[in-house]
Backbone as a printed PyTorch tensor [residue, N CA C, xyz], in Angstrom:
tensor([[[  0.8510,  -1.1860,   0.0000],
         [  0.0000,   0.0000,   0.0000],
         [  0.8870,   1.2360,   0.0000]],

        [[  0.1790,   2.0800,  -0.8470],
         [  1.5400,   3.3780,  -0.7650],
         [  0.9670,   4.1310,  -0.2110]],

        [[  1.3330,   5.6260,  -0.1320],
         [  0.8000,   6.9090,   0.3220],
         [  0.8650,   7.8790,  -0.7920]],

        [[ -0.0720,   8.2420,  -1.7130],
         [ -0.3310,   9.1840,  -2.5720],
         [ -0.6740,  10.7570,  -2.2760]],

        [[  0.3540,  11.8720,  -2.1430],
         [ -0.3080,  13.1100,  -2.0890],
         [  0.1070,  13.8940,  -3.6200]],

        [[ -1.3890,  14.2850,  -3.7270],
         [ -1.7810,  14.9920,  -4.8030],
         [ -1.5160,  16.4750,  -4.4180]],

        [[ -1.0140,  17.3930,  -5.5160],
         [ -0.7820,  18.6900,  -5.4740],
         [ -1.0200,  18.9980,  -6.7240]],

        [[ -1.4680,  19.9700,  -6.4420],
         [ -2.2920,  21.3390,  -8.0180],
         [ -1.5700,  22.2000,  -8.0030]],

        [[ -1.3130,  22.2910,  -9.6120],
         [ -0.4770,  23.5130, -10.1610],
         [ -1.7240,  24.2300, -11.2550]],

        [[ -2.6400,  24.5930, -10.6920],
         [ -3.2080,  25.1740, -12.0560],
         [ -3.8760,  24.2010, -12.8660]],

        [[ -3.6500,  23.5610, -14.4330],
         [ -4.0020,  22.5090, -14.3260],
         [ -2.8340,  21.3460, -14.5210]],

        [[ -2.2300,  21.3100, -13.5710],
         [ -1.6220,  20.3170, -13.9890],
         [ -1.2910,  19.2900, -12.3720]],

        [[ -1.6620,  18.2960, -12.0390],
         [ -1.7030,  17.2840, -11.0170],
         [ -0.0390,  16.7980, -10.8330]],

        [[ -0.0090,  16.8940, -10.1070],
         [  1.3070,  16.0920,  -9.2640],
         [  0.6100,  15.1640,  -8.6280]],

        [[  1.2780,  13.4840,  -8.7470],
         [  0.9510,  12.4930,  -7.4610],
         [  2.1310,  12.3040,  -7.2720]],

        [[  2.4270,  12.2130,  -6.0420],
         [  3.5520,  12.1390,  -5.1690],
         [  3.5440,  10.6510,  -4.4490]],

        [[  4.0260,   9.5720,  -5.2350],
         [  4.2210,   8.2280,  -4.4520],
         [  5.2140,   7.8060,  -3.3710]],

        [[  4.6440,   7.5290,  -2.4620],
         [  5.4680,   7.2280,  -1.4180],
         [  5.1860,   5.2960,  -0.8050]],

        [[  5.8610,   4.4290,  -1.5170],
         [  5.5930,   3.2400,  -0.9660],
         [  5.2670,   2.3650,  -2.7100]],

        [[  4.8770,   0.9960,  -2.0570],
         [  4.9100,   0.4230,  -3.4560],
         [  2.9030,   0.7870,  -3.8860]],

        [[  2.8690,   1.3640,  -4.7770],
         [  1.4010,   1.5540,  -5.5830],
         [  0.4160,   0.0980,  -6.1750]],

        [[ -0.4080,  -0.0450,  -5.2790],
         [ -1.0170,  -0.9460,  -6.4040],
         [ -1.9900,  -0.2070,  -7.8010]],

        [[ -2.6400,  -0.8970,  -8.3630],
         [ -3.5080,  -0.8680,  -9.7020],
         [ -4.6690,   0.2960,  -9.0130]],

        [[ -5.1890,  -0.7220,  -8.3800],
         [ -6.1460,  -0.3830,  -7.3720],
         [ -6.2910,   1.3540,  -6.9060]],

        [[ -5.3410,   1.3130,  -6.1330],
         [ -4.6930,   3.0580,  -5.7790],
         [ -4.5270,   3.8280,  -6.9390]],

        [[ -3.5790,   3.5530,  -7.7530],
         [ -3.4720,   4.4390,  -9.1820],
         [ -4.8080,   4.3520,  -9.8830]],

        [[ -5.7220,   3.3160, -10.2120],
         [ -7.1640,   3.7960, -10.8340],
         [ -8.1210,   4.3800,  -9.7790]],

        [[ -7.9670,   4.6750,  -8.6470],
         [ -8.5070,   5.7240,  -7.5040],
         [ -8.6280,   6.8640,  -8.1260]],

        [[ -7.1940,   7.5610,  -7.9550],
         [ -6.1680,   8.4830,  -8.2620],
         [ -7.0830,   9.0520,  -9.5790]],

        [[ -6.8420,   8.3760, -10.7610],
         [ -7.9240,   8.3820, -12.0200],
         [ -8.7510,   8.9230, -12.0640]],

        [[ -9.7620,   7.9670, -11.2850],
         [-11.1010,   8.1520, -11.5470],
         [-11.5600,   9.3820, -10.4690]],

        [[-10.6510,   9.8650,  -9.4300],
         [-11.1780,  10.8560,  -8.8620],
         [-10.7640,  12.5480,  -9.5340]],

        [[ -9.8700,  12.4300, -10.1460],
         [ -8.9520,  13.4570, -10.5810],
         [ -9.0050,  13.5560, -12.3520]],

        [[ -8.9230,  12.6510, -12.8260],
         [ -8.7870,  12.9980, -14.9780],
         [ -9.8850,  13.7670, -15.0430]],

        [[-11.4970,  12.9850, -14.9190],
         [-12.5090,  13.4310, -15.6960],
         [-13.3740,  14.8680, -14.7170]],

        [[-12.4460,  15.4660, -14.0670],
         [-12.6880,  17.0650, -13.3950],
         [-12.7740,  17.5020, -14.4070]],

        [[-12.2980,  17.9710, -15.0680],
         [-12.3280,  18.7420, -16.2310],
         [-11.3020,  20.3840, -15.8470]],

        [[-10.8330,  19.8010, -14.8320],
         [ -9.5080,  20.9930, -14.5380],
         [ -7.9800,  20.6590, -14.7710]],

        [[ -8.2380,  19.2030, -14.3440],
         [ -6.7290,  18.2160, -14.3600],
         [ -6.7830,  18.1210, -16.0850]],

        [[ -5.2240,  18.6100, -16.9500],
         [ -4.9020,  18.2240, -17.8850],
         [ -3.6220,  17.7230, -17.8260]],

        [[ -2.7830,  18.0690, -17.5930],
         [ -1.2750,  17.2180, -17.5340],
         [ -0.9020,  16.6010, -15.7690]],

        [[ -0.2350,  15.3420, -16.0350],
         [ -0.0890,  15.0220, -14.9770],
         [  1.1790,  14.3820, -14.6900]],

        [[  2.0560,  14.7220, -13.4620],
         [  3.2050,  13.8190, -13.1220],
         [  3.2740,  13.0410, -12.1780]],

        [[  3.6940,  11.5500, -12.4560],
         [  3.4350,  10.8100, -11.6190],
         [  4.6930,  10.2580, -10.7250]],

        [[  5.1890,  11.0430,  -9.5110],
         [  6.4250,  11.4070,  -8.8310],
         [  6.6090,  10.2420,  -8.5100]],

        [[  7.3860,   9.0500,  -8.8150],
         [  7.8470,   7.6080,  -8.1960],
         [  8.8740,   7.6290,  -7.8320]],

        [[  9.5040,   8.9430,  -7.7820],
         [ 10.8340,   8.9890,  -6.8920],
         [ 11.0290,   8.5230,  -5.2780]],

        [[ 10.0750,   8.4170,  -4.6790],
         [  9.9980,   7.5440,  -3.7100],
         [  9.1020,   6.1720,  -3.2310]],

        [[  8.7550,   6.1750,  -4.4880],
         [  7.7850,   5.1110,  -4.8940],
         [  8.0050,   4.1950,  -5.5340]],

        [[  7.0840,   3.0510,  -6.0030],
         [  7.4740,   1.7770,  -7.0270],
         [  5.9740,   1.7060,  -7.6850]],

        [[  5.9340,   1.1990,  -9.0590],
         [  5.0610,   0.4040,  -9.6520],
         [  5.3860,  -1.1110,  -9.6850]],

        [[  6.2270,  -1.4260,  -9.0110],
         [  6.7950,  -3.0800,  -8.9200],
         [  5.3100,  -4.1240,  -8.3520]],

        [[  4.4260,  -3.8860,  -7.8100],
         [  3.3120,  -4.2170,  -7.2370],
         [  1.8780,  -4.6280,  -8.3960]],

        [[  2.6470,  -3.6030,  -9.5340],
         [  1.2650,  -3.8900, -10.2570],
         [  1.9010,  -4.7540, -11.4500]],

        [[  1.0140,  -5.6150, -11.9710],
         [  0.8870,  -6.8330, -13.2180],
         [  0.8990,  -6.3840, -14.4900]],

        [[  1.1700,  -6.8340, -15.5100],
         [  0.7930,  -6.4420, -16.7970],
         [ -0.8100,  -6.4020, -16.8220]],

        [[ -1.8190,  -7.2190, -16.4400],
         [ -2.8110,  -7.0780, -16.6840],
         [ -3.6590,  -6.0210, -15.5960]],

        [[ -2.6390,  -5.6670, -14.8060],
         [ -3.0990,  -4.2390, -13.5450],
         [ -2.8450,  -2.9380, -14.9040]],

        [[ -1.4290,  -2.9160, -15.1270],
         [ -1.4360,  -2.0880, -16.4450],
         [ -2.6880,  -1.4930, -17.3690]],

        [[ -3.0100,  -3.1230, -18.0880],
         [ -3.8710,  -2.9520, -18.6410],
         [ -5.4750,  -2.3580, -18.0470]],

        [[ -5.9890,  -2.9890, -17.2630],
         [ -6.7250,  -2.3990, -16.4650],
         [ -6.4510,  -0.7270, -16.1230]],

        [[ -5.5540,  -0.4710, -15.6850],
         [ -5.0560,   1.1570, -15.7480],
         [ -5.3450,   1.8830, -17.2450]],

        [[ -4.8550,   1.5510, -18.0370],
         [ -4.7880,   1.6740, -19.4670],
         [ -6.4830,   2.2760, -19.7050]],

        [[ -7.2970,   1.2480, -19.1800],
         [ -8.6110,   0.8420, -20.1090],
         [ -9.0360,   1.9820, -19.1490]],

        [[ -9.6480,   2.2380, -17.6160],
         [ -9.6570,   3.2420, -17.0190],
         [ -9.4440,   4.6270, -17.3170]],

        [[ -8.3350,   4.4260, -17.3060],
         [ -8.0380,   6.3420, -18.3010],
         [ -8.4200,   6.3090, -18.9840]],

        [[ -8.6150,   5.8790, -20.8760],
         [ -9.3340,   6.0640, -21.6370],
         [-10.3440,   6.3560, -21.4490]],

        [[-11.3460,   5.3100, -20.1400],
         [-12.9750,   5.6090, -20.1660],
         [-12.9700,   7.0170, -19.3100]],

        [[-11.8080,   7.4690, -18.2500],
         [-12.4050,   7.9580, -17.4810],
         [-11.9000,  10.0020, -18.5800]],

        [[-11.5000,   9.6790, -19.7600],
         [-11.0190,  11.0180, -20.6080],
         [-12.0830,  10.7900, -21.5270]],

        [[-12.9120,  10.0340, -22.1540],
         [-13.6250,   9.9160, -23.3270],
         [-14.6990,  10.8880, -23.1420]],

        [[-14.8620,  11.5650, -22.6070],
         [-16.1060,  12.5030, -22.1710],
         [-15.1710,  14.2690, -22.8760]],

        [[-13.6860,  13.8100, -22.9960],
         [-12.8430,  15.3000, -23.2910],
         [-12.0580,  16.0980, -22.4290]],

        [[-12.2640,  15.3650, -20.8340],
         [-11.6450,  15.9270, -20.2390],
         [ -9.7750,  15.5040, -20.3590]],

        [[ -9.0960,  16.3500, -20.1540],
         [ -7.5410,  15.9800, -20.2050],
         [ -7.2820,  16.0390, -21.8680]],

        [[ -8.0360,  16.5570, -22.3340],
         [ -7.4790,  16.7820, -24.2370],
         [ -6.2830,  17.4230, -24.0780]],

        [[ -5.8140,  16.6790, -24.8900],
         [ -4.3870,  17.0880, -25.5550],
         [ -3.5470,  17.0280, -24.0990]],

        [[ -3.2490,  16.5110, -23.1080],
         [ -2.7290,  16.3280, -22.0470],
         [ -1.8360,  15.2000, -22.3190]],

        [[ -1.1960,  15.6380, -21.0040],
         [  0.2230,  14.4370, -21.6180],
         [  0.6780,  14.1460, -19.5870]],

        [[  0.7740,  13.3100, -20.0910],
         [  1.0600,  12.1480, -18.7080],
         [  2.7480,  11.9660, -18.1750]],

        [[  3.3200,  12.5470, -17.3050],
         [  4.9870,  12.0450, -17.2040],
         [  5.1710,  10.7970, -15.9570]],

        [[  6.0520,  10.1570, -16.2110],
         [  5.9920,   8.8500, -14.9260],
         [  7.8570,   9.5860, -14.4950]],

        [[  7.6690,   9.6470, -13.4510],
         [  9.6330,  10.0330, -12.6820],
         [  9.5820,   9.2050, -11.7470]],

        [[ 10.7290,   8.1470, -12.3690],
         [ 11.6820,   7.4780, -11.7020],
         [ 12.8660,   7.4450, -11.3770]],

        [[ 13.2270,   7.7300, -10.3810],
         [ 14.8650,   7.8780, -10.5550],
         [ 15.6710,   6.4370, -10.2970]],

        [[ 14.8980,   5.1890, -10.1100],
         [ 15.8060,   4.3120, -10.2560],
         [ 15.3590,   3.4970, -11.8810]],

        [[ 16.0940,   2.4740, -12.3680],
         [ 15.9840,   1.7940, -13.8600],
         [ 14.7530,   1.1470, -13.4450]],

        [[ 14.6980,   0.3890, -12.7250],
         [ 13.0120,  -0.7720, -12.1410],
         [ 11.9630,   0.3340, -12.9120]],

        [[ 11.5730,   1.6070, -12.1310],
         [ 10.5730,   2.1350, -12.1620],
         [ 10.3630,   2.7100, -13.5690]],

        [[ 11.6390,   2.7760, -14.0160],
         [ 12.1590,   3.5240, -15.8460],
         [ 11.5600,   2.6150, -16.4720]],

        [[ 11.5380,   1.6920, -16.4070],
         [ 10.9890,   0.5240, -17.4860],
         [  9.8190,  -0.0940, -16.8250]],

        [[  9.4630,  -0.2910, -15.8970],
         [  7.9670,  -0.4340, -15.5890],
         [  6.6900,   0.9020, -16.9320]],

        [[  7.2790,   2.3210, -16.1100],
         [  6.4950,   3.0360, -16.4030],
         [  6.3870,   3.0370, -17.9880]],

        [[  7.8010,   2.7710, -18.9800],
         [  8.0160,   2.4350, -20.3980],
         [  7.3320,   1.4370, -20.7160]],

        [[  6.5650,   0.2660, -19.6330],
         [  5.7260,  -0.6550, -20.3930],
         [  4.1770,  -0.0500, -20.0500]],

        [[  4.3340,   0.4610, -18.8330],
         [  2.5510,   1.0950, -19.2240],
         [  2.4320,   1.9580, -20.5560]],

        [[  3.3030,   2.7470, -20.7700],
         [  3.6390,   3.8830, -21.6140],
         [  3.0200,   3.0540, -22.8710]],

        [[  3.5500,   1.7960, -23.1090],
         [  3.3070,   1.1370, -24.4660],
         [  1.9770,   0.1620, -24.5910]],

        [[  1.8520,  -0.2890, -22.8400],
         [  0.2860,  -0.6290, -23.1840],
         [ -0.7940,   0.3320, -22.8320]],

        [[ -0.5360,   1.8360, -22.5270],
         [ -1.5210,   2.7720, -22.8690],
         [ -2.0780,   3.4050, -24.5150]],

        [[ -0.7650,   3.4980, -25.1320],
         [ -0.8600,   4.0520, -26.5020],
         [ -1.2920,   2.7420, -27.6260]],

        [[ -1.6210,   1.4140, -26.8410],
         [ -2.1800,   0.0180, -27.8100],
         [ -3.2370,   0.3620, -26.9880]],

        [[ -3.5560,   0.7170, -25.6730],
         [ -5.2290,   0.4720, -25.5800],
         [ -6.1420,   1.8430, -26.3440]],

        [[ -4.7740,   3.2330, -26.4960],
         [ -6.1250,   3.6080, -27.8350],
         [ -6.1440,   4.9960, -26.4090]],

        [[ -5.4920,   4.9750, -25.4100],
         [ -5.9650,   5.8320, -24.6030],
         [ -5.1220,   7.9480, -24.8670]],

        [[ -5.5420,   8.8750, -25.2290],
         [ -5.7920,  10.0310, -26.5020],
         [ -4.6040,  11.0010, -25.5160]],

        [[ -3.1730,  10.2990, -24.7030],
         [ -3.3340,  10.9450, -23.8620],
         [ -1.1680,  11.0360, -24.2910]],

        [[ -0.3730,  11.8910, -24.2720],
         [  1.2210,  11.5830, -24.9170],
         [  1.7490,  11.2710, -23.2490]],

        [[  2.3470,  10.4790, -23.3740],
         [  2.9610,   9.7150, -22.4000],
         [  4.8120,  10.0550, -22.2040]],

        [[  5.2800,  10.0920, -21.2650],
         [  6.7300,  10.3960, -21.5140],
         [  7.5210,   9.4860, -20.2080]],

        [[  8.5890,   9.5540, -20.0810],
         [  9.4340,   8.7910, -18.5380],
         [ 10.5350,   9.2070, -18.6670]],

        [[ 10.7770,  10.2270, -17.3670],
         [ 11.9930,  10.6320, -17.1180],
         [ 12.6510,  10.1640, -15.6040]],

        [[ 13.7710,  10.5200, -15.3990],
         [ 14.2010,  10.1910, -14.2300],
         [ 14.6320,  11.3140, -13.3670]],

        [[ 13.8840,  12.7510, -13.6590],
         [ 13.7870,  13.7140, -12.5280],
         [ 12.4640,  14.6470, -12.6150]],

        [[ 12.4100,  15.1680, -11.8650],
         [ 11.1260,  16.1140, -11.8400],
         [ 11.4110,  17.7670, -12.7690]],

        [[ 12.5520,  17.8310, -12.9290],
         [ 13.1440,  18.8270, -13.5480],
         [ 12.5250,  18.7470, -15.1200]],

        [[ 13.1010,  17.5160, -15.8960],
         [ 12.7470,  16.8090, -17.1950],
         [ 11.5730,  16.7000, -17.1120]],

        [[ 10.8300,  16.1830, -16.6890],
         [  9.3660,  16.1800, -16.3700],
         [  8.3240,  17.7130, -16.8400]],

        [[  8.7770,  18.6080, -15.5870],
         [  8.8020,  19.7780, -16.1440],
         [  8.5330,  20.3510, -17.6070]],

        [[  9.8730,  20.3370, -17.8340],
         [ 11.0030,  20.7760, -19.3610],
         [ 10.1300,  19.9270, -20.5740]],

        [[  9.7020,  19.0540, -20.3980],
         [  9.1310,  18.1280, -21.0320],
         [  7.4290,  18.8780, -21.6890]],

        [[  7.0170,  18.5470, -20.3110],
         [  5.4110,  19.5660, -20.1390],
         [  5.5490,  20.7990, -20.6280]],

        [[  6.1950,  21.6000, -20.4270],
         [  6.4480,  23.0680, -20.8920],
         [  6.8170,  23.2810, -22.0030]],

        [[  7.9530,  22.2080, -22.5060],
         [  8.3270,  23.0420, -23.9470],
         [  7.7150,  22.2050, -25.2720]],

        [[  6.4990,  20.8610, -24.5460],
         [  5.8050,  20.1500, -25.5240],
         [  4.5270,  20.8740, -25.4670]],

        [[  4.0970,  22.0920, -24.5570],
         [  2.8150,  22.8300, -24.1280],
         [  2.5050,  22.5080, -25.7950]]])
């Protein structure tokens, strides 16, 4: 079980993971926060966190979630960052990354390994 704190920049969501995340927690996270219609970009801080907990088919499940929970328009043209600063979490978040953009979900995906890039990323892809 992790500890998730959320912070607002305007529109853009910070989750702040602290502990290992299940599926479960991250489609919480989702379904309480995408389809506001305030949240458009989001970073998902795993610098003290893990996705090591969730399955390929937790993935997928994540995957299918966001799509349903943006198909209404909220989060258009929004783009999603995963920060890991260790390799585990770099390539976890690189396989959601690839089973989000096969489930069809309208949303640019990126993975860096600081909050800086993350940033730099969001801003100069505005």
């Amino acid at each position: 079980m992790a500890t998730i704190d959320i912070t607002t920049e305007g529109s853009l969501l910070i989750a702040s993971v602290t502990g290992n995340i299940t599926a479960d927690e991250l489609i919480a996270v989702v379904l309480e926060h995408y389809p506001n219609n305030i949240v458009k970009d989001v970073i998902w801080d795993l610098t003290n966190g893990s996705l090591k907990s969730i399955s390929q088919d937790g993935f997928g499940a994540i995957a299918k979630t966001v799509k349903m929970s943006v198909a209404g328009g909220s989060r258009r043209g929004g783009k999603t960052v995963f920060v890991g600063g260790v390799e585990r979490e770099y390539v976890l978040s690189r396989i959601y990354k690839v089973i989000a953009e096969v489930t069809g979900v309208p949303i640019k995906y990126n993975v860096f390994k600081t909050i800086e890039e993350a940033r730099n990323w969001l801003e100069r892809e505005g």
